[in-house]
C-alpha positions in Angstrom: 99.5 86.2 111.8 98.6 89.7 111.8 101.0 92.9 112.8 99.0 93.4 115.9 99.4 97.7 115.4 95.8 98.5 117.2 95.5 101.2 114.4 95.5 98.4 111.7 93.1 96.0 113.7 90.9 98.7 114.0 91.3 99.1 109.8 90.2 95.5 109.7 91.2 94.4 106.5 93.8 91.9 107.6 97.0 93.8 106.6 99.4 95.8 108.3 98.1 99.1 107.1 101.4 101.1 108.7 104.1 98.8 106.6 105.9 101.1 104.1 107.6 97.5 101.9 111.3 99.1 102.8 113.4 97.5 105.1 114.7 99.7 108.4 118.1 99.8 106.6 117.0 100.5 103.3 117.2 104.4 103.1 119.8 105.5 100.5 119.9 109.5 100.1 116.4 110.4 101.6 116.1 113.5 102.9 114.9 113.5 106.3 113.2 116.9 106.3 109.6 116.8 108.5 107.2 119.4 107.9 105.3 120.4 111.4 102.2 120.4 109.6 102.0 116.8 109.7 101.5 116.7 113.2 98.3 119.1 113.0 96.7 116.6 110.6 97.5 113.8 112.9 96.3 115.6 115.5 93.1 116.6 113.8 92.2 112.6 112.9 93.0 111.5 116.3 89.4 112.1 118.2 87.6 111.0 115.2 89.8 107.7 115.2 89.2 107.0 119.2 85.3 107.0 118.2 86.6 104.3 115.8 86.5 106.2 112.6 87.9 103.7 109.8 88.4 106.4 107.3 90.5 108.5 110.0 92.5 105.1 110.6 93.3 104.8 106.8 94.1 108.3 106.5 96.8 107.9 109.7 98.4 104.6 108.7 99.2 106.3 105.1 100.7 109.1 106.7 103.0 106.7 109.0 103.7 105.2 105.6 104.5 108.3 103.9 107.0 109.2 106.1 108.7 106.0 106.6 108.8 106.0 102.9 110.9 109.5 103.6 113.3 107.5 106.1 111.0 109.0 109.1 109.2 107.3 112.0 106.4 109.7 112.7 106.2 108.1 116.7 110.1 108.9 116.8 109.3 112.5 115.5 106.4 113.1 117.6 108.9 112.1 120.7 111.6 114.4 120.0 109.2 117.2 118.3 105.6 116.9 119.6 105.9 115.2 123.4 102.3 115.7 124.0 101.3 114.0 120.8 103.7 110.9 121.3 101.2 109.7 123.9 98.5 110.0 121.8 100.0 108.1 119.1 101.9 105.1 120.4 98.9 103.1 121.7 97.6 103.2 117.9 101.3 102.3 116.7 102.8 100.0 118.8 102.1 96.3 119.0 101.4 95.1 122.6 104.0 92.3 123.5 
């Protein structure tokens, strides 16, 4: 069964492409420091992933890795930090139900 993250079916290659291996609970002693910057690369790959960019797509999921691998949920961030952004993101990220 696949993750069902639009950014990962639009990847294609039949993984989920977001999934860092770590369990939610599994963070001991990671700093949870978040540099802004982030956010201005995300925002730079995001028209070039709505015309369905795969390379973009790649790039994306192994920044959502990256931080997850840092104890940080880059759509939780982008709520809190970047609110116009958020919007942006959450279609790619989020499963539908």
């Amino acid at each position: 069964m696949s993750c069902r993250h639009p950014l990962c079916e639009l990847i294609g290659d039949g993984t989920c492409s977001v999934a860092s291996g770590r369990s939610r609970g599994c963070t001991p002693g990671i700093a949870k420091e978040f540099d802004p910057a982030v956010f201005d690369e995300v925002r730079a790959l995001l028209p070039a992933i709505a015309k369905g960019d795969r390379g973009s797509a790649i790039r994306l999921a192994a920044i959502v890795r990256r931080e997850a691998l840092e104890g940080r949920n880059l759509l939780a961030l982008a709520r809190d930090e970047d609110p116009e952004l958020a919007p942006e993101l959450q279609p790619l990220l989020v499963a539908p139900e």
